[in-house]
C-alpha positions in Angstrom: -20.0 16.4 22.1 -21.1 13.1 20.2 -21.1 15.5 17.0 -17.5 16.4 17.4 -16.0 12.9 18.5 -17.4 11.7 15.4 -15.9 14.2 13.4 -12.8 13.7 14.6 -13.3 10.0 14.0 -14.0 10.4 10.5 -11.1 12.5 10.2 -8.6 9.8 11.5 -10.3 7.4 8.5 -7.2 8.4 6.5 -4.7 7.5 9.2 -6.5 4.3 9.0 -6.4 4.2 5.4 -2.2 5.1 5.5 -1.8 2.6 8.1 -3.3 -0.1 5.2 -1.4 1.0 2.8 2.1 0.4 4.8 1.2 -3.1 5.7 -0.2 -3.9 2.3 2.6 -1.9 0.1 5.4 -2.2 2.6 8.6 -0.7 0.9 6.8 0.5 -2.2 5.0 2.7 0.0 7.8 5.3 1.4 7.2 7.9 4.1 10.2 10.0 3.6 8.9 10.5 0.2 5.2 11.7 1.6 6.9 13.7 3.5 8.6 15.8 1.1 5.3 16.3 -0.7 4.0 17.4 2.1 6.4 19.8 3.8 7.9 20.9 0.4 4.7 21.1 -1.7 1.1 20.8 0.0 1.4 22.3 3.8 2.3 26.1 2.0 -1.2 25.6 0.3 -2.6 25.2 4.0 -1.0 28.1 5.4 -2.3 30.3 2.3 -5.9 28.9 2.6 -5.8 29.1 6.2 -4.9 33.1 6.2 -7.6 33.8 3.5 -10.1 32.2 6.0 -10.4 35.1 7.8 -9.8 39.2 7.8 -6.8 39.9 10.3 -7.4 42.2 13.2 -5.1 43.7 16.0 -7.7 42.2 18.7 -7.1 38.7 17.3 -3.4 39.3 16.6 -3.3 39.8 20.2 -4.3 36.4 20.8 -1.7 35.3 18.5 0.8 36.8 19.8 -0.1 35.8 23.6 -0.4 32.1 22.6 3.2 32.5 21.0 4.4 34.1 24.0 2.9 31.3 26.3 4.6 29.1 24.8 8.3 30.9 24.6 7.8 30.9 28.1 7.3 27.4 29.1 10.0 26.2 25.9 13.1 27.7 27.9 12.5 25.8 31.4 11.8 22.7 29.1 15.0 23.1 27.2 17.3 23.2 30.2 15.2 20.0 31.7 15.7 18.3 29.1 19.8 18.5 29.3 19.2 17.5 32.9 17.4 14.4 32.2 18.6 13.2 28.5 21.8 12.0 27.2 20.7 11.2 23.9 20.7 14.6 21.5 17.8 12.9 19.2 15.0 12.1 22.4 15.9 15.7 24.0 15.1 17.1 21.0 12.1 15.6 21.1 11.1 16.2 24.9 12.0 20.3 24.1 9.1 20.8 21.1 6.9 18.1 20.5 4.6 18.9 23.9 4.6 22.5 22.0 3.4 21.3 18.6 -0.3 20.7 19.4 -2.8 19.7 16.9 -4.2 22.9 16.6 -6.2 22.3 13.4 -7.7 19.0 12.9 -9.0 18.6 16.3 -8.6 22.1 17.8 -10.8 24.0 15.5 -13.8 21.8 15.7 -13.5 21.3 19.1 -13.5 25.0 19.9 -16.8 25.0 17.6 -18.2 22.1 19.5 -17.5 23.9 23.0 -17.3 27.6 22.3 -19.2 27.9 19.1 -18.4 29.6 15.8 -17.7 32.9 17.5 -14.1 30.6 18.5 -13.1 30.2 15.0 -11.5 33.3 14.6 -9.3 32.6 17.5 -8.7 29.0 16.9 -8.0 29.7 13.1 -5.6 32.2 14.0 -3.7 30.2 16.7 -3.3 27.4 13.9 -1.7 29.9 11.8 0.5 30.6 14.6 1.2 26.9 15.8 3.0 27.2 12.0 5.5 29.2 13.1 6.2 27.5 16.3 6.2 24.3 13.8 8.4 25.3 10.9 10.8 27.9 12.7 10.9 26.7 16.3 10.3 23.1 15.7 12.7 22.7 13.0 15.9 24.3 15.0 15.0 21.3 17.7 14.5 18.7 15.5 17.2 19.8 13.5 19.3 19.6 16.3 19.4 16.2 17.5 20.9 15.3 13.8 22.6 18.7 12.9 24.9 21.4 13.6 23.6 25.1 15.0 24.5 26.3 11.3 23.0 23.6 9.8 19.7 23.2 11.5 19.2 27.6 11.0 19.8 27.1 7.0 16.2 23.9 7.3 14.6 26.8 8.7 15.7 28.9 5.8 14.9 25.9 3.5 11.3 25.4 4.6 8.9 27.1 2.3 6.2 27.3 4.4 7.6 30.6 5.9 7.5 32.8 2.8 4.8 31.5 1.9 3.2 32.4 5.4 4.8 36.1 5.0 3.5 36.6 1.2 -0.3 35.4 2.6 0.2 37.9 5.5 0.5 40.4 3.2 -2.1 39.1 1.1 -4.6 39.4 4.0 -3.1 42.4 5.4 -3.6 44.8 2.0 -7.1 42.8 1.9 -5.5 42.2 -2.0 -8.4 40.1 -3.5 -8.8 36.5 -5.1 -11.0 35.5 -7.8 -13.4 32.2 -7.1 -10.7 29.9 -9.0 -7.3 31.1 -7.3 -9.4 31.1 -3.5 -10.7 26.9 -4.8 -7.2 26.4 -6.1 -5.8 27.1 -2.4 -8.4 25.2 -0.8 -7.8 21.9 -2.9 -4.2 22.3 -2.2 -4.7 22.9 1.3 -7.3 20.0 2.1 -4.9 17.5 0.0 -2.5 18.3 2.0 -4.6 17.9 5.3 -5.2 14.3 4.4 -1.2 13.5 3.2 -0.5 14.6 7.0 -3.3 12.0 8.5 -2.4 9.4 5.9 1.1 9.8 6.3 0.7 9.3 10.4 -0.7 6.1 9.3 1.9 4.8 7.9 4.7 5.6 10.4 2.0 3.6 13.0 2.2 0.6 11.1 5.0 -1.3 12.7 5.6 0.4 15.8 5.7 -0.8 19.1 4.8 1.5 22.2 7.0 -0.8 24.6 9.9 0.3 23.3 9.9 3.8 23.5 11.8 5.5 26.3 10.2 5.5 29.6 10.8 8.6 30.8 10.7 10.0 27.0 7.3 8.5 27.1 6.3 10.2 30.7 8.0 13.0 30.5 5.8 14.0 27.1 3.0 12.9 27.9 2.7 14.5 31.8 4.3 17.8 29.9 1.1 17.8 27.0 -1.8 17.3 29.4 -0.6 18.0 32.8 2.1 20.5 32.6 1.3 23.0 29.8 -2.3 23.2 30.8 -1.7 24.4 34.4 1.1 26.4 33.7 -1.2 28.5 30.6 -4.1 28.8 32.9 -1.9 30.7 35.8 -0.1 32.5 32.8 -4.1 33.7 31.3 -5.2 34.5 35.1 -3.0 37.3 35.0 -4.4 39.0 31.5 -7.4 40.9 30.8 -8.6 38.3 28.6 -12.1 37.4 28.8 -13.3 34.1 30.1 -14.5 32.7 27.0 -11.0 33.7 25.0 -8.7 32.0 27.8 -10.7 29.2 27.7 -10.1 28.7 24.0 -6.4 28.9 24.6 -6.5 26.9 27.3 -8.2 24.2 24.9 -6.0 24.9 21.9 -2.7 24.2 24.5 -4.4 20.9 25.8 -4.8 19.1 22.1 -2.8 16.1 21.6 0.4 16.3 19.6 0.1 16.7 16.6 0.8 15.0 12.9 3.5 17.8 11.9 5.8 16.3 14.9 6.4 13.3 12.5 7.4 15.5 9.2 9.8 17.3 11.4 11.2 13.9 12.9 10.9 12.0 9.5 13.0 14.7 8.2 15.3 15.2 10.0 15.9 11.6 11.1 14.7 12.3 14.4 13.2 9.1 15.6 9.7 9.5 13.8 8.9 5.9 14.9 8.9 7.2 18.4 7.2 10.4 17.5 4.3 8.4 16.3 4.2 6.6 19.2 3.7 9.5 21.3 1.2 11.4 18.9 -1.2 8.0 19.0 -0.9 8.0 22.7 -1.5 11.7 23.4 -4.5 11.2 20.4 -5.5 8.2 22.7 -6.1 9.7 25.8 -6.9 12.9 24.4 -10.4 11.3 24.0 -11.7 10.5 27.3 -10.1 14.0 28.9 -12.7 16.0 26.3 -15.0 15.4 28.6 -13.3 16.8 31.4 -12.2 19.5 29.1 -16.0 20.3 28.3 -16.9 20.3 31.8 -13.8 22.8 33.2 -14.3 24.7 29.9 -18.2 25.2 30.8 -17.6 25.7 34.4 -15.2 28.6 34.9 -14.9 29.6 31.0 -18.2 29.4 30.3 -20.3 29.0 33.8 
């Protein structure tokens, strides 16, 4: 457990590092712009790399396609709630997906290493891969929505070159069509670049923002969806598959990380208030880290136990 918090705390060292780099640059240093690299440029390099990490079969496809569903599922009650209780287009947008867009990657995988062992990477590699549809097709109708029309926000999922470049790596993996040592070290610079533009970018949408003003019941509502809500609702969902133990428990995990750093490329984007987006991802990181513990101790009890 020590091992993995202070992976995770050497990871955040670049938000840390973007943060610095706000306060000391100020104007010169531009998200919007960081953003664009990374959505237009770098994150299709981490999709890529992310499918060549591992040999697709229907047994973990299922798993895929269950975490998808799980997720479709719990999006359509949320969607109506939040007409009930928001006004404003731009914080029920917000309400609707972020609570869905987990960080998956950073903190998911080595967590599920740290509590399931490398036997979970398969699973938690392939869940990340499908967190990038919820992101980039789901996620960017939402977001897209609290700024733009219906026709407009389906062309920025058309525009997003993450999804061809998913489909061409599918394809890729699928025919098992090989890469020499240079293209497969390409990918993986491009993709660990653009890992550290999305932590670095996170820092410097946290510089300047103030937690007090966000929303209250924006704030609750998130917050007691992420770690309350979406947890208890997958476990009843998993209790009715034949799943083994040790596979719900890694979805269970991968639905219970904290929000994560893609929220703010979609709200930056889109000018969907990525100040408050931050706000919510360094809360949901925040407490994230004391519930780990009670993570590792329900994960080892009835998932593992």
């Amino acid at each position: 457990m020590i091992t993995t918090l202070l992976s995770i705390i050497f990871v955040y060292v670049f938000i840390v590092l973007g943060y610095m780099a706000k306060r000391i640059f100020k104007e010169e240093m531009n998200p919007k712009t960081l953003t664009l690299m990374s959505v237009y440029f770098l994150q299709p390099f981490v999709t890529i790399w992310g499918f060549s990490t591992a040999k697709l079969q229907s047994e973990h496809l299922y798993v895929s396609l269950l975490y998808l569903a799980i997720i479709l599922v719990l999006l359509i009650p949320t969607i109506i709630l939040g007409k009930l209780i928001f006004t404003d287009s731009k914080n029920r947008a917000i309400f609707s997906i972020a609570g869905f867009v987990g960080n998956t990657g950073n903190i998911g995988i080595p967590l599920g290493i740290a509590l399931f062992g490398e036997e979970s990477v398969i699973y938690t590699t392939l869940i990340n891969i499908a967190n990038v549809f919820v992101v980039y097709i789901i996620g960017v109708y939402i977001y897209s929505r609290g700024s733009f029309s219906i026709k407009e926000s389906l062309f920025n999922i058309v525009k997003i070159p993450i999804i061809p470049a998913s489909l061409v790596a599918i394809l890729i993996n699928i025919y098992d069509i090989p890469l020499s040592s240079p293209i497969q070290e390409f990918f993986k610079m491009g993709a660990y670049a653009g890992i550290v533009l999305q932590l670095f970018l996170l820092g410097t949408f946290l510089q300047g923002i103030r937690i007090k003003e966000l929303h209250p019941k924006l704030f609750v509502g998130t917050i007691s969806q992420k770690f309350i809500i979406i947890p208890l609702a997958t476990a009843f969902i998993l209790s009715f598959t034949d799943l083994s133990l040790f596979v719900q428990g890694v979805i269970f995990m991968e639905m219970m990380t904290p929000l994560a750093i893609a929220n703010i490329n979609l709200a930056s984007l889109y000018d969907c208030k990525p100040k408050d987006v931050t706000s919510l991802i360094l809360v949901s990181t925040l407490l994230f880290i004391p519930l780990i513990f009670g993570l590792s101790y329900i994960v080892n009890y009835y998932y593992l136990g």
